[in-house]
GUSE-518258 format. One record per residue: residue number from 1; residue in one letter; x, y, z of N, C-alpha, C in turn. Coordinates in Angstrom, 1 decimal. Atoms other than C-alpha are relative to their C-alpha. Layout:
GUSE-518258
  lumlo  vopa  n.east  n.north    n.up  ca.east  ca.north   ca.up  c.east  c.north    c.up
    NUM     a       X        Y       Z        X         Y       Z       X        Y       Z
...
//
This chain:
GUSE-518258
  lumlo  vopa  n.east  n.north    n.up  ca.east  ca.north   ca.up  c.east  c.north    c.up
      1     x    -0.2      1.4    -0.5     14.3      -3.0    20.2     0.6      0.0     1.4
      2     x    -0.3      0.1    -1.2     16.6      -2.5    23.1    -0.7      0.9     1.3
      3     x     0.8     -0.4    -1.0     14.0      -0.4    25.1    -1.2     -1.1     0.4
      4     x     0.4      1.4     0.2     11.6      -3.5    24.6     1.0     -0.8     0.7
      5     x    -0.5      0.9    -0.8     14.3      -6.0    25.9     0.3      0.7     1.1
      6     x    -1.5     -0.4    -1.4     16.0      -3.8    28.4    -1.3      0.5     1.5
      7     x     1.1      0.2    -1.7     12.3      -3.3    30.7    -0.9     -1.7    -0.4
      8     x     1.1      1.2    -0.5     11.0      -6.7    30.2     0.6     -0.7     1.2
      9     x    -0.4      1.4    -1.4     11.0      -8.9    33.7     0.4     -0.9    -0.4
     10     x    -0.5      1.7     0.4     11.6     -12.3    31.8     1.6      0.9    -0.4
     11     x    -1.1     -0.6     0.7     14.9     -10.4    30.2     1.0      0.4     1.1
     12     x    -0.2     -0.3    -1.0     15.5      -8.9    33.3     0.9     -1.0     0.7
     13     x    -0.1      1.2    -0.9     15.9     -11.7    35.5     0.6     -1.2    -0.5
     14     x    -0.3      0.8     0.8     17.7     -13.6    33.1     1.5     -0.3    -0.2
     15     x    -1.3     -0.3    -0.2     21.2     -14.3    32.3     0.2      0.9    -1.1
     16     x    -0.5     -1.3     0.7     21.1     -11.7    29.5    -0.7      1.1     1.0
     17     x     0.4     -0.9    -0.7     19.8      -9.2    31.9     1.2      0.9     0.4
     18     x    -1.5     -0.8    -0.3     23.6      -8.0    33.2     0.5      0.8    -1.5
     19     x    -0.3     -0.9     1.1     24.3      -7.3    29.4    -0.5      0.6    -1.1
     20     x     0.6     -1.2     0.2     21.6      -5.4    28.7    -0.1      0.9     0.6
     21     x    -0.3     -1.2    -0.7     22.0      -3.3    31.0     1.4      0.6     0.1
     22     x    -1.2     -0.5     0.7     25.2      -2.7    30.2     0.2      0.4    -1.2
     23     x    -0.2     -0.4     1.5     24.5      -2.0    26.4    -0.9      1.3     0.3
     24     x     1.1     -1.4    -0.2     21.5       0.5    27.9     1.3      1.3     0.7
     25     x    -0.8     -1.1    -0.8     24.3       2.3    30.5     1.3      0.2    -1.6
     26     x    -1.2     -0.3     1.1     27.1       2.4    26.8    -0.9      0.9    -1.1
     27     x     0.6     -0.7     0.8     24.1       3.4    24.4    -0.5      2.2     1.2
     28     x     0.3     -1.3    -0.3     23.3       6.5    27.2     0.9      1.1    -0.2
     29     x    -0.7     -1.2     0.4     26.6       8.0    26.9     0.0      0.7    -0.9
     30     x     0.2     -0.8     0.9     25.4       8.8    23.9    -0.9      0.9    -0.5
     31     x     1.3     -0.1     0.3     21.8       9.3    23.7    -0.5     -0.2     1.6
     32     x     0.5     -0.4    -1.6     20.6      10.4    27.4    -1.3     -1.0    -0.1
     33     x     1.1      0.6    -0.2     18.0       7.8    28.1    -0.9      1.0     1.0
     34     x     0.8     -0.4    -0.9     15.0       9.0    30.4     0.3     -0.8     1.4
     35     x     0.1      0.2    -1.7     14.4       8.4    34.2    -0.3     -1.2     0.2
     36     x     1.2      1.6     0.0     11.6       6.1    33.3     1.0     -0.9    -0.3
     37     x    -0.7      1.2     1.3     13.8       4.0    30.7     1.0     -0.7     1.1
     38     x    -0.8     -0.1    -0.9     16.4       4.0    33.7    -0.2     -1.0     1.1
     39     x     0.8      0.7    -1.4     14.5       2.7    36.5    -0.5     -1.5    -0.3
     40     x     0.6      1.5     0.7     12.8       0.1    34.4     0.9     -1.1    -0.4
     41     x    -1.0      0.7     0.3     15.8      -1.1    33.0     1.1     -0.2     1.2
     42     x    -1.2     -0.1    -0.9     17.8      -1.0    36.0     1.2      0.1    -0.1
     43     x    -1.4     -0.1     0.7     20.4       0.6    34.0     0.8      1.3     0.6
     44     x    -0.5     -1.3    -0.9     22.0       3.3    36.8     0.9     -1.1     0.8
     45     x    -0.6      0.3    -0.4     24.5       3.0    38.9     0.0     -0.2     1.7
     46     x     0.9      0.6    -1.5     22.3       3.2    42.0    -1.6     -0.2    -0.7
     47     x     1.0     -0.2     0.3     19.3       2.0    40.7    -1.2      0.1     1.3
     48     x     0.8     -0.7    -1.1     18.3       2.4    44.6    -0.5      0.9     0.2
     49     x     0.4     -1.0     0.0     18.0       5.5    44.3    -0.5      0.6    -1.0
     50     x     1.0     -0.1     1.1     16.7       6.3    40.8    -1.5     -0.3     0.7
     51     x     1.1      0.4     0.0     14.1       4.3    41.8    -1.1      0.7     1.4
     52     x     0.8     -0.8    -0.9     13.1       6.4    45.2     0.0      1.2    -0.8
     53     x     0.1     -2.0     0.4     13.8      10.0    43.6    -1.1     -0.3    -1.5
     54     x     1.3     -0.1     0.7     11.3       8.9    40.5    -1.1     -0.1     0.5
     55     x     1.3      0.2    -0.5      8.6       7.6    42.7    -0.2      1.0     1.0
     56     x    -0.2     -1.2    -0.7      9.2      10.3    44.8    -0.8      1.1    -0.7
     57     x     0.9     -1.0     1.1      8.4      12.8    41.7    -1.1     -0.1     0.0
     58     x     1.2      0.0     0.0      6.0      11.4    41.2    -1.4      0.6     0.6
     59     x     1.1     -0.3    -1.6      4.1      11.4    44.4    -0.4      1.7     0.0
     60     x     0.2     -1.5    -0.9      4.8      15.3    44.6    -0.8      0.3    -1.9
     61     x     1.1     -0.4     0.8      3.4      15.8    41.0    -1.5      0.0     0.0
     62     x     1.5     -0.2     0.2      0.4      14.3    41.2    -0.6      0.7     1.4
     63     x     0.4     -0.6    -0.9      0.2      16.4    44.5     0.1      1.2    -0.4
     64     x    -0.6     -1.7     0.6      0.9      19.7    42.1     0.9      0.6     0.4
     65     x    -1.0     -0.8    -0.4      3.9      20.2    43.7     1.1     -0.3    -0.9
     66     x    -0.9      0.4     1.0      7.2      21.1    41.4     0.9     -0.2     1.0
     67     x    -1.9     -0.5    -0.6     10.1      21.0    44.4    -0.4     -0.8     1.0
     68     x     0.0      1.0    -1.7     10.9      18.3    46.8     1.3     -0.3     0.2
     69     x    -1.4      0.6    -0.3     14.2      17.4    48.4     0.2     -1.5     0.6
     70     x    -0.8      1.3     0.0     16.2      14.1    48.2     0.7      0.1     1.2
     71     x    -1.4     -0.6    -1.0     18.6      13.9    51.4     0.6     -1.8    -0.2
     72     x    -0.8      1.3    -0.2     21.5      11.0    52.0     0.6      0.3     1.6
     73     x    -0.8     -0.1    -1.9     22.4      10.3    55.6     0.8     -1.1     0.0
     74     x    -1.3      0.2    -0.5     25.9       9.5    56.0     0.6     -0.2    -1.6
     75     x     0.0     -0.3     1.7     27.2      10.9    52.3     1.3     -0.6     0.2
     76     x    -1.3      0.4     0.7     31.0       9.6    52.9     1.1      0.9    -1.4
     77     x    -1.2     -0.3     1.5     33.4      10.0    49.8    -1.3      0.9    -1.1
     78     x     0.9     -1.0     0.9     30.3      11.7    48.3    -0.4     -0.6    -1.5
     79     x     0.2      1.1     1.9     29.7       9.0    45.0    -1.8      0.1     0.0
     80     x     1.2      0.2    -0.1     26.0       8.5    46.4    -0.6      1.5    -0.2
     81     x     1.0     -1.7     0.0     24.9      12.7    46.6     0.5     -0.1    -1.7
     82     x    -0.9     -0.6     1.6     27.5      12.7    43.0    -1.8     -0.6    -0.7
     83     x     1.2      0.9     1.2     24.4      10.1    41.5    -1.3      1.1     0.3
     84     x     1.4      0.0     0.2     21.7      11.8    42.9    -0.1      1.6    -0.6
     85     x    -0.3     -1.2     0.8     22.8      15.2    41.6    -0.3     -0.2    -1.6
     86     x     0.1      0.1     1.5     23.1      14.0    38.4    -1.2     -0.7    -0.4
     87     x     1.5      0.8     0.5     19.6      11.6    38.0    -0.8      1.1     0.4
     88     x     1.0     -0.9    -0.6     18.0      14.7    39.7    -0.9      1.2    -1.3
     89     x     0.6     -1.5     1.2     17.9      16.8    36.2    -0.3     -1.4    -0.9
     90     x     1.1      0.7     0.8     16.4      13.4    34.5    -1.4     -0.2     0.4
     91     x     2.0      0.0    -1.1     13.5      12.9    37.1    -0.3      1.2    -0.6
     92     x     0.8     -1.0     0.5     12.9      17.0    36.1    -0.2      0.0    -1.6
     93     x     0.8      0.2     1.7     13.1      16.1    32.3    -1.0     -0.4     0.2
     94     x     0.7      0.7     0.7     11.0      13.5    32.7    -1.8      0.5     1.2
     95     x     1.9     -0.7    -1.0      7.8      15.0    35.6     0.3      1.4     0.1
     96     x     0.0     -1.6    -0.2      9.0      18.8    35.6     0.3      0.2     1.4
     97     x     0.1     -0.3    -1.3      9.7      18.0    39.3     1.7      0.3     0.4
     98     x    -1.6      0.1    -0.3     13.0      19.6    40.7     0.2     -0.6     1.3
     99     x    -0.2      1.3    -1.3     14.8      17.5    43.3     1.2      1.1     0.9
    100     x    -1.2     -1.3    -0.9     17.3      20.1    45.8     0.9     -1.4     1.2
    101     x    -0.6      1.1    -0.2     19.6      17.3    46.8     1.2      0.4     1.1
    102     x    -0.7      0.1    -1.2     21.1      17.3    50.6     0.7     -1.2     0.4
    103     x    -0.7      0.8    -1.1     23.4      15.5    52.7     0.3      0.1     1.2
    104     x    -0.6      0.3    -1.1     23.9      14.8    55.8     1.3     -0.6     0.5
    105     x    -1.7      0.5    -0.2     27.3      13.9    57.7     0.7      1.1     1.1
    106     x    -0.7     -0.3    -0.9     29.5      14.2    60.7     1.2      1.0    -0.6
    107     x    -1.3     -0.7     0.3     32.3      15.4    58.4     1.3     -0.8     0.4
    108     x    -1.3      0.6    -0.7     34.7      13.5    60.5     0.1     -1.4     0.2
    109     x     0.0      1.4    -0.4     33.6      10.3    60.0    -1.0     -0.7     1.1
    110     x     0.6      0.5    -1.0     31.9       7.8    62.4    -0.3      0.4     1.3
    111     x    -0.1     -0.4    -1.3     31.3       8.8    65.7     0.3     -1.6     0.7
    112     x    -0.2      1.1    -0.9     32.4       6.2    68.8    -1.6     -1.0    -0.2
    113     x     0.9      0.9     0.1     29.9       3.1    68.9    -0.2      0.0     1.2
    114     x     0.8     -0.2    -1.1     27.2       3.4    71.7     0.0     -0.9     1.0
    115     x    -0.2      1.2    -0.9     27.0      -0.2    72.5    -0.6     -0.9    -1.1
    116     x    -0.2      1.1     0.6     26.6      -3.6    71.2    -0.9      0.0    -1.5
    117     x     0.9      0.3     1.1     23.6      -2.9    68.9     0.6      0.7    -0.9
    118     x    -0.7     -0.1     0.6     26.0      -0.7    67.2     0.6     -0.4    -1.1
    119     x    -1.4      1.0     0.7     28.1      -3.3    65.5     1.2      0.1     0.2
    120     x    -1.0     -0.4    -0.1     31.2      -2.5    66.8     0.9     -1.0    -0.5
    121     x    -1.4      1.0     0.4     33.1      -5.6    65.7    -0.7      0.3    -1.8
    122     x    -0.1     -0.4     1.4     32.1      -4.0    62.3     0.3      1.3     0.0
    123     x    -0.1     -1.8     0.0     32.3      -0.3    62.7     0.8      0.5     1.2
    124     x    -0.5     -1.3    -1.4     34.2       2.5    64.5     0.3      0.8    -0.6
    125     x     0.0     -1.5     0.1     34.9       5.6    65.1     1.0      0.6    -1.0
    126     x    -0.1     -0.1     1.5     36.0       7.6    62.1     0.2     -0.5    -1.1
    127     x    -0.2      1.4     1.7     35.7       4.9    59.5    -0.9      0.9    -0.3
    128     x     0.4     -0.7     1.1     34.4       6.7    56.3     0.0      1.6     0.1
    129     x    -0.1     -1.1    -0.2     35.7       9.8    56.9    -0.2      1.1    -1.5
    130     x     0.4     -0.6     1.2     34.7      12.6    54.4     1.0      1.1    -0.3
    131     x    -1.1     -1.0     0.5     37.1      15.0    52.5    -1.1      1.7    -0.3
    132     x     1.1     -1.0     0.4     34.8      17.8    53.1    -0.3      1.4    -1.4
    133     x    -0.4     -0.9     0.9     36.6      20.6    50.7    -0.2     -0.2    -1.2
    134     x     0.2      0.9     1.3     36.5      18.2    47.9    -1.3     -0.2    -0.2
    135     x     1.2      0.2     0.4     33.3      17.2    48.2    -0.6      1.5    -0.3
    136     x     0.7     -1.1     0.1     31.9      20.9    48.2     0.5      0.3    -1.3
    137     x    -0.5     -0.1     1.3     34.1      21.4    45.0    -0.4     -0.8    -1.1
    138     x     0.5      0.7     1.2     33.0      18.8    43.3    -1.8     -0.4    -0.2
    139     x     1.3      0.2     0.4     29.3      19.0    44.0    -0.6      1.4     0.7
    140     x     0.3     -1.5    -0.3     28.4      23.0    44.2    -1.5     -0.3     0.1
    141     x     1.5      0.3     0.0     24.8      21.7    43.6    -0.9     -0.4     1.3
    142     x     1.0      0.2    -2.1     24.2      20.1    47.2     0.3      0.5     0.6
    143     x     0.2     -0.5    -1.9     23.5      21.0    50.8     0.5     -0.8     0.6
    144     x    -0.6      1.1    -1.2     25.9      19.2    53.2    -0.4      0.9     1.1
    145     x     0.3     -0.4    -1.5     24.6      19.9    56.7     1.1     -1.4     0.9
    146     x    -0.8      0.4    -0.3     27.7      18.8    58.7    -0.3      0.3     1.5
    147     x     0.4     -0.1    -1.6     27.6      17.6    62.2    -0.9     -1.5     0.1
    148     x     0.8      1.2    -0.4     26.0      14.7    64.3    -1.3      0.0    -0.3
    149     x     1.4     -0.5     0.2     22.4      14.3    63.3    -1.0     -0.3     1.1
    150     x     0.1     -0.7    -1.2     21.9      14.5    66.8    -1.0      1.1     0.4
    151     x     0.4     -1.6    -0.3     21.9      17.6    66.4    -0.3      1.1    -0.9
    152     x    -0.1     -0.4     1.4     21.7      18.7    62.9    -1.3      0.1    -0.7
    153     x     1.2     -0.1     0.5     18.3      17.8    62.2    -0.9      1.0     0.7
    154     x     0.9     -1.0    -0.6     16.5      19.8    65.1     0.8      1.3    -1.1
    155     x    -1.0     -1.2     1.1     19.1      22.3    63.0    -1.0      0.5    -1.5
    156     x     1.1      0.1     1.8     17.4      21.7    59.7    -0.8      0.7     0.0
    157     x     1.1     -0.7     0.6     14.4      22.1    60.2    -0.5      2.0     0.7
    158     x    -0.2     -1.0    -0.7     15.0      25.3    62.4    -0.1      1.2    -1.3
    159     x    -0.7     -1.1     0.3     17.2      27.3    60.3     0.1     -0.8    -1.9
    160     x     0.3      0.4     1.9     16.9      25.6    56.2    -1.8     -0.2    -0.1
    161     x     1.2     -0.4     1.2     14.1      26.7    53.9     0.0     -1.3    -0.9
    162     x    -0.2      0.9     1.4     14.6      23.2    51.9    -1.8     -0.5    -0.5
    163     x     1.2      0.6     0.6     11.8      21.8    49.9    -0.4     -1.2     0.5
    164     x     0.2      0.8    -0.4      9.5      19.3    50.9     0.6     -1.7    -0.1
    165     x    -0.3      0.9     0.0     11.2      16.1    51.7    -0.6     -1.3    -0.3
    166     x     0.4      1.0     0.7     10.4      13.4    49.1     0.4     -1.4     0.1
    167     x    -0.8      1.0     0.3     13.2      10.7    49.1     1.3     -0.1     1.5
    168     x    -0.9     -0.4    -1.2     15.6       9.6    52.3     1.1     -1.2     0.2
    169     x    -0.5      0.8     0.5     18.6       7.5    51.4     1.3     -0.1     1.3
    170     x    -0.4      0.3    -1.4     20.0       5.9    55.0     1.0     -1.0     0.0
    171     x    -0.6      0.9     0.3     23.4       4.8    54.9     0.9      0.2     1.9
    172     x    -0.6     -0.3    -1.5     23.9       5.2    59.1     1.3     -0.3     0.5
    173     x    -0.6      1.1    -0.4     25.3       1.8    59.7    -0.2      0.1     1.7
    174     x    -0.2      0.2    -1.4     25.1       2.3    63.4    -1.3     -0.2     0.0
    175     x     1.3      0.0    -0.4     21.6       1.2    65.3    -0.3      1.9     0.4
    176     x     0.3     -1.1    -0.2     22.3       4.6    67.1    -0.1      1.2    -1.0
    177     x     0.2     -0.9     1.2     22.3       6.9    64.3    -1.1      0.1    -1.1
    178     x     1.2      0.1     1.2     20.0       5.8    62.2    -1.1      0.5     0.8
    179     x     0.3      0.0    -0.8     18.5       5.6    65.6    -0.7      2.0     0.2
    180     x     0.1     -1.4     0.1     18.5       9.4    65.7    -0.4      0.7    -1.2
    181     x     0.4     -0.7     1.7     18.3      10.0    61.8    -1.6     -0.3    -0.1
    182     x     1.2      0.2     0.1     14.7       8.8    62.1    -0.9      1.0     0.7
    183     x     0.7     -1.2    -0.9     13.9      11.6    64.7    -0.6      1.1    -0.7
    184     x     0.5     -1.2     1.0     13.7      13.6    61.7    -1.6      0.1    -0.2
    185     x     1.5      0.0     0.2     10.0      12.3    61.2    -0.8      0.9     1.7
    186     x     0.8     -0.7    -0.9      9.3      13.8    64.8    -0.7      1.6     0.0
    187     x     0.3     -0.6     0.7      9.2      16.7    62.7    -1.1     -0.1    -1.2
    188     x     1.2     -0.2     1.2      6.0      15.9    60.6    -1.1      0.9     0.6
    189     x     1.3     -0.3    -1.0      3.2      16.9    63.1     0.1      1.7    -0.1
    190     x    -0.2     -1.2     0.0      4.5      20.3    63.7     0.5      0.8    -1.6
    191     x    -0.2      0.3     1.3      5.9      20.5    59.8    -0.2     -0.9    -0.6
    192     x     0.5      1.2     0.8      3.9      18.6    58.1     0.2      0.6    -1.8
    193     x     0.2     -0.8     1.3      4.3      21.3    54.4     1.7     -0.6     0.2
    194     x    -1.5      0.0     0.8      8.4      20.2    55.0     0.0     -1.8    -0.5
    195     x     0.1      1.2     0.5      7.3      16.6    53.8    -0.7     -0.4    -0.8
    196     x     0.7      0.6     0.2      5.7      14.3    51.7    -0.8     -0.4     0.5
    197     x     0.5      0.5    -0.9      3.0      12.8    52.9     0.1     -1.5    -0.4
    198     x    -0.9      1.4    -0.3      4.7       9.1    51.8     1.1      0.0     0.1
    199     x    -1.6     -0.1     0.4      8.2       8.9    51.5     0.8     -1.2    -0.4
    200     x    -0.9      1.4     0.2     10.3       6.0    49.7     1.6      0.4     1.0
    201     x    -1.2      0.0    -0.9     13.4       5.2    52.1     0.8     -1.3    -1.0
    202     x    -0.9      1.0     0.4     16.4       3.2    51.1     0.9     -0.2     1.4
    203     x    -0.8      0.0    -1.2     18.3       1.6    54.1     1.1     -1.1    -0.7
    204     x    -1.2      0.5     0.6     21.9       0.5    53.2     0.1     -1.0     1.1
    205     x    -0.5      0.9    -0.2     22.8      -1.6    55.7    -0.9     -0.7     1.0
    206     x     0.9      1.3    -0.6     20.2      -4.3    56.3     0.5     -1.2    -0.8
    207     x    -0.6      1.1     0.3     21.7      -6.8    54.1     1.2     -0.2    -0.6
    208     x    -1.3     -0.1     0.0     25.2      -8.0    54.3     0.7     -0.8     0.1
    209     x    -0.9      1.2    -0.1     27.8     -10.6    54.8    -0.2     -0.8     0.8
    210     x    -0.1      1.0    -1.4     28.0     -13.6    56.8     0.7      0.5     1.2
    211     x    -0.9     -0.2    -0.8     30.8     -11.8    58.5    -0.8      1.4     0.9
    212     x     0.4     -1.1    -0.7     28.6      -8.5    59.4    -1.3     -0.3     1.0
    213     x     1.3      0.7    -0.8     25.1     -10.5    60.3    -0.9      0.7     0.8
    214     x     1.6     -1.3    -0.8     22.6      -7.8    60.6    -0.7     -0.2     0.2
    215     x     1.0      0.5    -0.2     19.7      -8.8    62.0    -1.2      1.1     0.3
    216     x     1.5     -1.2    -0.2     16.2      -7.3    63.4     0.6      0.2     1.7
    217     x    -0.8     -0.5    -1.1     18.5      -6.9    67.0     0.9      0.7     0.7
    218     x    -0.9     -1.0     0.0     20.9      -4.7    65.7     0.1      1.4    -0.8
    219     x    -0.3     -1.3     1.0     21.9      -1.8    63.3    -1.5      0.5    -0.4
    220     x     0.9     -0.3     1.2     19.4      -0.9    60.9    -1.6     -0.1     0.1
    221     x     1.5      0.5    -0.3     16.2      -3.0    61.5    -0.3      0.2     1.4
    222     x     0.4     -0.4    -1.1     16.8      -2.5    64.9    -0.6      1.0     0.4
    223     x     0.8     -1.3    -0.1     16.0       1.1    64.8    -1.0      0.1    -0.4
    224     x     1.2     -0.7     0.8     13.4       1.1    62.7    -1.3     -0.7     0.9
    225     x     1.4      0.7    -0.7     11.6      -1.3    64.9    -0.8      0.9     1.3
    226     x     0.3     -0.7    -1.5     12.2       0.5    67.9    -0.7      1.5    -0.3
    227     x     0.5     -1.4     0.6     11.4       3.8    65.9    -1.6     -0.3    -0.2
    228     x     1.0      0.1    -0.1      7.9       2.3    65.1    -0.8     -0.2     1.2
    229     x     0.6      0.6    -1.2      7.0       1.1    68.5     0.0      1.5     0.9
    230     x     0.1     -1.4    -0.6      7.5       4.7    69.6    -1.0      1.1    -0.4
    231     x     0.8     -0.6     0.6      6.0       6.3    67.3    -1.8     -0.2    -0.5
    232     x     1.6      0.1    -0.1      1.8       7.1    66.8    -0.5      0.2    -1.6
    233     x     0.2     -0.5     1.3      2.1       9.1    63.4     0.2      0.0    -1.3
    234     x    -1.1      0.6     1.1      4.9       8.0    61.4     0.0     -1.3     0.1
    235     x    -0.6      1.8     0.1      5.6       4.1    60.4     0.6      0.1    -1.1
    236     x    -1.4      0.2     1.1      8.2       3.1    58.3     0.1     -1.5    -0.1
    237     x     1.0      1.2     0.7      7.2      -0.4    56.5     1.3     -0.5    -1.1
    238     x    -0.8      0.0     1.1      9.4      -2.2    54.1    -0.9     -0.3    -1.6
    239     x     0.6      0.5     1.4      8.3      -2.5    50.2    -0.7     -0.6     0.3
    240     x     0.3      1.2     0.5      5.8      -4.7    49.2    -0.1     -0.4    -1.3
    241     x    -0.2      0.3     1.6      5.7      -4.2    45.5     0.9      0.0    -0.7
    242     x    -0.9      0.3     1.0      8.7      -4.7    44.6     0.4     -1.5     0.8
    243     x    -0.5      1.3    -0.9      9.2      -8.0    46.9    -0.6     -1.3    -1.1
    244     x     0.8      1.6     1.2      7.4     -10.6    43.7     1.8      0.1    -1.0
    245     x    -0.8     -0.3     1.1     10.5      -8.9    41.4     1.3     -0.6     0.7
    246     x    -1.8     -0.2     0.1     13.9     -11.0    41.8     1.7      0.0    -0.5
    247     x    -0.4     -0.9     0.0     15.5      -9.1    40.1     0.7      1.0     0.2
    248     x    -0.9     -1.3    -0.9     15.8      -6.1    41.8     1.0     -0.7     1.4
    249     x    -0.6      0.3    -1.3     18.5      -6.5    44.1    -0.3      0.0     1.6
    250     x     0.5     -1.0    -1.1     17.5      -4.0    46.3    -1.2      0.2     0.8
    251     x     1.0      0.4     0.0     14.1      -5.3    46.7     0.0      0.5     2.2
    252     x    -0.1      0.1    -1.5     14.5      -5.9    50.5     0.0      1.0     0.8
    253     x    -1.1     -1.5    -0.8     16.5      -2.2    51.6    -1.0      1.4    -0.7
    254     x     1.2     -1.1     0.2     13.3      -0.1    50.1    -1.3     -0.4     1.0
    255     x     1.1      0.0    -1.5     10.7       1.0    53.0    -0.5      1.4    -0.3
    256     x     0.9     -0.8     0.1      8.2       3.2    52.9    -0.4      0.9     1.2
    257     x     0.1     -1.4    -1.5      7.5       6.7    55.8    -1.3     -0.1    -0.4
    258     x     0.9     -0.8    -0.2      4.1       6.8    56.4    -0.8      1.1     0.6
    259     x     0.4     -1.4    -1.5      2.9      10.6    57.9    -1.8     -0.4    -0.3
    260     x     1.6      0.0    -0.4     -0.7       9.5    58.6    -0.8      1.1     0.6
    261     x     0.7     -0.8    -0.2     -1.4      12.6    60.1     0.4      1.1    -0.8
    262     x    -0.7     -0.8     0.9      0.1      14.4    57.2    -1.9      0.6    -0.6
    263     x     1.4      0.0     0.4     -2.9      16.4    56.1    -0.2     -0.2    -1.5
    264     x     0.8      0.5     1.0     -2.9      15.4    52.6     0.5     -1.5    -0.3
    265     x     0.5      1.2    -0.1     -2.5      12.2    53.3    -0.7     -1.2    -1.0
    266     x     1.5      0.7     0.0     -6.0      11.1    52.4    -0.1      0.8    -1.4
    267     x     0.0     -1.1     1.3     -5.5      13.3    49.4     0.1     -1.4    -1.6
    268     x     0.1      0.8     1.2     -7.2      11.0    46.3     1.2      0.3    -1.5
    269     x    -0.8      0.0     1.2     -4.0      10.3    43.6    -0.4     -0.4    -1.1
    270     x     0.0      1.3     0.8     -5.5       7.6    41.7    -1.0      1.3    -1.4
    271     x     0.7     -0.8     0.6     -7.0       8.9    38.0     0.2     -1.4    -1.1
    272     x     0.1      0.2     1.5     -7.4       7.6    34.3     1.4     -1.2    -0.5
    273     x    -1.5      0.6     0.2     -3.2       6.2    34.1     0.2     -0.6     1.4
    274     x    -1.0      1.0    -1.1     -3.3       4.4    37.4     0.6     -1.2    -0.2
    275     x    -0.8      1.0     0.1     -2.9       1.2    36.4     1.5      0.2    -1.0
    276     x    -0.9     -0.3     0.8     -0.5       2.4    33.8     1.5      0.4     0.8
    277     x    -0.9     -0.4    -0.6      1.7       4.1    36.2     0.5     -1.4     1.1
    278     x    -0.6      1.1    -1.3      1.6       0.9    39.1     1.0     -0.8    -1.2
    279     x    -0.9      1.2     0.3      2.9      -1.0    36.2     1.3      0.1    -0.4
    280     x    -1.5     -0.9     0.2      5.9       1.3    35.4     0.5      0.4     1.4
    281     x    -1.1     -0.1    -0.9      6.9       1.6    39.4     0.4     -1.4     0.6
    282     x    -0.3      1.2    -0.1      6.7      -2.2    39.3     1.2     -0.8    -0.6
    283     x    -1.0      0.1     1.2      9.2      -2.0    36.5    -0.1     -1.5    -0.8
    284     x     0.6      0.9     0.5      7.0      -4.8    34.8     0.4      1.0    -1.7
//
């Protein structure tokens, strides 16, 4: 019965919807739900990310691939890499796909704010600084690549062997940074095998307080605009299938990488369970 209430939309969207999903997150301490059951129910504690690292799986399954890497840009206190460590061995219960779960991070916190598109009357320099020692002790499972991503990404893909990057969970906050964290895609063309050829993105800070007032001329959307206008091969698009569901919160802050010159691309997914599957990343 409560797998039945706990993915229906009417139920969802409802005012019992907070405490079913709360009876789903008290029944798992007992009885490990699945990925699927998870995502549908929006019973995680980031269901932003559940919901990229499954569709993620996905994607690389039905491309025959078992190994793709999750990364987080700007891990902080380390709660966000903690989740995706831990949902990363439900996704492999539930598609056989392993997830090799990275961070990125200055280590030292913020860097100085560039200029106005920044936000500076919201952010500066080492705000969310990370306890790096701690974090490595308490999550032996990830890859922190430490350092400005600047400079860290040409790094990456240089000198790490990681698996192709499926999921990319962007918590910059600055225009500039994200600004640079996007450079990463300048790397498809020449490595096109270290990617997906879609990628679900989660951008954290596009929507936010009256008092922060993010708009499409600063932080977040700024980049990405300007990141598309530059770019020939890569675009970066927000949702559209989850924008009917409200619901999801997070509806809005999921966006989609597309490597158009990715050579499998063009590579036919669809089979026998398509509809079946659209209606389970619809979380209908």
């Amino acid at each position: 019965m409560l797998g039945r209430i706990g993915t229906s939309r009417d139920i969802q969207a409802s005012v019992l919807g907070p405490i079913v999903r709360k009876a789903i997150k008290i029944t798992d301490k007992f009885s490990k739900h699945s990925a699927d059951y998870l995502v549908r129910s929006e019973a995680t504690e980031r269901p932003n990310y559940a919901y990229c690292m499954l569709v993620a799986a996905r994607l690389a399954k039905s491309l025959g691939m078992d190994r793709i890497s999750a990364i987080e840009i700007g891990v902080a206190g380390g709660n966000g890499l903690a989740f995706m460590v831990e949902f990363a061995e439900r996704v492999k219960a539930d598609t056989g796909v392993t997830i090799e779960c990275i961070g990125f991070d200055t280590g030292e916190g913020m860097p100085p704010p560039e200029s106005e598109k920044d936000l500076p009357y919201w952010f500066q320099a080492s705000q969310y600084r990370m306890d790096v020692d701690a974090l490595k002790k308490r999550l032996p499972e990830a890859r922190l690549v430490l350092g400005n991503v600047k400079e860290t990404i040409p790094a990456f893909f240089e000198d790490f062997d990681a698996a192709p990057i499926g999921a990319i969970f962007n918590d910059t906050d600055y225009f500039s940074s994200t600004r640079d964290s996007l450079s990463m895609f300048d790397h498809a063309v020449s490595h096109p095998e270290r990617f997906l050829p879609r990628i679900p993105m989660y951008f954290d800070d596009i929507l936010g307080s009256t008092i922060e007032m993010y708009g499409p001329f600063n932080g977040q959307l700024a980049a990405i605009t300007e990141y598309n206008e530059r770019s020939e091969n890569v675009k970066v698009h927000l949702n559209q299938n989850l924008l009917s569901l409200n619901h999801v919160k997070y509806r809005y802050q999921i966006y989609y990488a597309h490597l158009f010159a990715h050579p499998r691309y063009n590579e036919y997914i669809g089979n026998d369970e398509q509809l079946v599957l659209e209606d389970k990343l619809k979380l209908r």
